[in-house]
N, C-alpha and C positions, 0 to 999 in steps of 0.2 A: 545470599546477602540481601537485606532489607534496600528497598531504594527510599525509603521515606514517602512512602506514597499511598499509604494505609489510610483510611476514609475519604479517598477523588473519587470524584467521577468520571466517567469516558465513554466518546463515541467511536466505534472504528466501522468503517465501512469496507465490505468486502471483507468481512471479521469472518465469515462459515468456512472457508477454506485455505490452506495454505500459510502466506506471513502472517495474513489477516488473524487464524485461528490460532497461529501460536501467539498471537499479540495479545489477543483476550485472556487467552489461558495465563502468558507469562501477568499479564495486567490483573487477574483476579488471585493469582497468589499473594501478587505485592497488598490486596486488600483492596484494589480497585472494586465499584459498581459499575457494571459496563454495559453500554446500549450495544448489541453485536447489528449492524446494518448490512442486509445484504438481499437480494433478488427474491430466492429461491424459500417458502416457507419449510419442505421438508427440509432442505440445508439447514435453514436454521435453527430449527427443532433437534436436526442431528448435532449441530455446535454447542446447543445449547445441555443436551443432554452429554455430552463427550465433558465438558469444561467443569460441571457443578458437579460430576461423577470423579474427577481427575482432583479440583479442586475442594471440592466442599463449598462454594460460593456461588450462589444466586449472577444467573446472570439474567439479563432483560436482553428483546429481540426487537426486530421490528424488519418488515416487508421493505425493502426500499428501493426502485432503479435509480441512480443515482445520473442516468440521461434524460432524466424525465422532472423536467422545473416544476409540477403540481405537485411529484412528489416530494422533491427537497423540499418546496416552502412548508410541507407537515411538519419537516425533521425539527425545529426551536420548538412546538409547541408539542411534539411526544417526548422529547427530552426534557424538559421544563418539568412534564409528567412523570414519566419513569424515573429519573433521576434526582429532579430538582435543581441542581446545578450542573454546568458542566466544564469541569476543570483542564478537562485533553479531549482532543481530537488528533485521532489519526486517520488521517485520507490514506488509506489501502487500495480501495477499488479500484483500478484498471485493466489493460490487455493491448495484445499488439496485435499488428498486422503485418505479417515476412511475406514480402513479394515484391518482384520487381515494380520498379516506379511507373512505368506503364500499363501495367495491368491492376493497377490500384487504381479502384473507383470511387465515384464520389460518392456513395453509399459508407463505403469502408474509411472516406476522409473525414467526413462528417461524425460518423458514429466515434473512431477514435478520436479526437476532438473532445465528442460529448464526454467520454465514458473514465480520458485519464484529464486533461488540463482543464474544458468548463466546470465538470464534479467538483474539482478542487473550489475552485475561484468560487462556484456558485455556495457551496457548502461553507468555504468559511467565511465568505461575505453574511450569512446567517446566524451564524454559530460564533463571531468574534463579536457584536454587539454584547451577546450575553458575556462575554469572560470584562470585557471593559466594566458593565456593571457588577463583576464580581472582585474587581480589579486583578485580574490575572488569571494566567492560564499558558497551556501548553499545549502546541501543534507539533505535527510530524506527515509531511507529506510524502507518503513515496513516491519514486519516481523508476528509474531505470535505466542500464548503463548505455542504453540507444541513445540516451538526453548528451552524453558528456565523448562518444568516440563513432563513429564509423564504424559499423560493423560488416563483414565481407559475409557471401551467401553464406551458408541458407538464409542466414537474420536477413537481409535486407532489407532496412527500417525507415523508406523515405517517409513513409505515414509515420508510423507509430514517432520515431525520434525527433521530430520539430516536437510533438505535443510534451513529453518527456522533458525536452528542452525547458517548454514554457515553464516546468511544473518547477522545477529546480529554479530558473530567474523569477518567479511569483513569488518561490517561500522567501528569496532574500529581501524581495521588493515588501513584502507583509513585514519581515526580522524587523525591518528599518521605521516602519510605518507606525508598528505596534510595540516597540520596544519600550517606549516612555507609560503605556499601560501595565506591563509587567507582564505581556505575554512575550517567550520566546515561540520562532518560529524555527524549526530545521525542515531539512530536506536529507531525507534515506535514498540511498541511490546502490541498490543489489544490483552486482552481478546475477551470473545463470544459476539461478534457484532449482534444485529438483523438488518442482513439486505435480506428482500426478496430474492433475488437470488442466495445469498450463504445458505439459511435455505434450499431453493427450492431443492440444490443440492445436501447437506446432507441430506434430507428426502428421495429424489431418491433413492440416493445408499446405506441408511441402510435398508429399505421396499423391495427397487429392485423393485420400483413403484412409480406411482403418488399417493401421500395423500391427502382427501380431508381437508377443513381446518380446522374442530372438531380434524379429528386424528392428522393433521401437530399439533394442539395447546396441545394435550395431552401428543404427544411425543415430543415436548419442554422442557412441564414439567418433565418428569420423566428425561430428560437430565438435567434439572435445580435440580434435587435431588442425581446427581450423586454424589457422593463423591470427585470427582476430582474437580467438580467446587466448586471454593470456593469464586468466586461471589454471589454477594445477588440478585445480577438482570443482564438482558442482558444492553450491552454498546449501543450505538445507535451512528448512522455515523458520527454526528454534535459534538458527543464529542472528539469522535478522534481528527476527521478536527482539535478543537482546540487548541489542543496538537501538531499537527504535524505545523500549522502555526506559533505557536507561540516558535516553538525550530528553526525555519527557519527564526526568525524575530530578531532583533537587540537586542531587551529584555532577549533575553537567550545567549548573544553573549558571554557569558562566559561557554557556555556548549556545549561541544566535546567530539566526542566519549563516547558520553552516550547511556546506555539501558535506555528506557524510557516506562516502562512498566504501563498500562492505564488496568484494568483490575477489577477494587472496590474490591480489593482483603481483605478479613476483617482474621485479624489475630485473630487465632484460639490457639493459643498458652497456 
């Protein structure tokens, strides 16, 4: 199904892997030009090359940490470039940190800070001047379900979940701010996603090791029996994507400042 979204543009950060990557993908079928933002240049070269081979559509890259403020303020002036306009942004980029609240240092409070709630703010404090002078435009910030409940071990999210938090009261505080220009703002809010390199990373740092992949799939499970989840199954990248393109697309054009939580959450009630 066409979302009306056939000659925009868009930025996504954290676009080479995972939601990020099916975001582009799903965003270059709809006829999106897409700037894919993200760290890593072979990542990106590999996203790049996966997306135009899948889709037949050009996409543009670009180098970026998104905790590093010399490199944001490039982002208006390589999109200006690659693009010309830019009609969406989606804030993709972040990461957690599971460990108890004591043993969470200020290294790890700081970085998470930078990496999921200043990215955001800093990025579209940049990037919403230009959609005013376009008069419109469309954001999507992810966030994650640490922002909106308590999660019991292994998650334990006292870092990651305040920032999470912010990310979700910022996009409504933006909905409200920016509505009378013609941008909406939503806020994505996934449940546990299976996606390789974030399982990769929480398996690290709860073992404090590499798992091979009987144990990676055992300790899945016993995460899948926690009490806290109250998922029946993991999400997978391609459903987000769908969600996040289709609150960015014309068809939701009456939804701002939403939480839009994706998560197969089955009331237990």
């Amino acid at each position: 199904m066409k979302l009306g979204l056939e000659g925009k543009t868009a930025i996504v950060t954290g676009g080479s892997k995972g939601i990020g990557l099916e975001t582009v993908r799903l965003l270059a079928e709809e006829g999106v030009k897409v700037l894919v933002c993200a760290r890593r240049e072979d990542a990106l070269a590999e996203c790049r090359s996966d997306v135009e081979r899948s889709t037949g559509v050009k996409v543009e890259t670009l180098s970026l940490d998104v905790t590093d403020l010399k490199q944001i303020e490039r982002l208006p002036a390589a999109a200006r470039d690659r693009l010309g306009r830019v009609d969406i942004l989606v804030n993709n980029a972040g990461t957690g940190t599971y460990k108890p609240f004591l043993e969470v240092t200020d290294e790890e409070l700081q970085y998470g800070m930078a990496i999921n709630f200043f990215a955001q703010f800093r990025i579209c404090q940049r990037i919403i001047p230009i959609m005013i002078e376009q008069n419109g435009g469309g954001i999507v910030n992810v966030s994650g379900e640490t922002g909106i409940m308590v999660t019991m071990p292994p998650f334990l999210s006292s870092c990651t979940g305040p920032a999470k938090s912010a990310e979700i009261r910022f996009s409504k505080i933006l909905a409200n701010e920016f509505g009378p220009h013609n941008i909406r703002v939503n806020c994505v809010v996934p449940g546990f996603v299976n996606t390789p390199e974030r399982f990769a990373k929480w398996e690290r740092e709860l073992a404090k090791r590499n798992l091979g992949e009987e144990e990676a799939e055992a300790e899945r499970k016993r995460w899948s029996e926690n009490n806290s989840m109250r998922n029946t199954r993991w999400g997978t990248p391609e459903e987000l994507a769908n969600l996040i393109v289709f609150a960015l697309s014309d068809r939701a054009s009456f939804v701002n400042g939403a939480v839009l939580v994706a998560d197969n959450a089955q009331d237990k009630s």
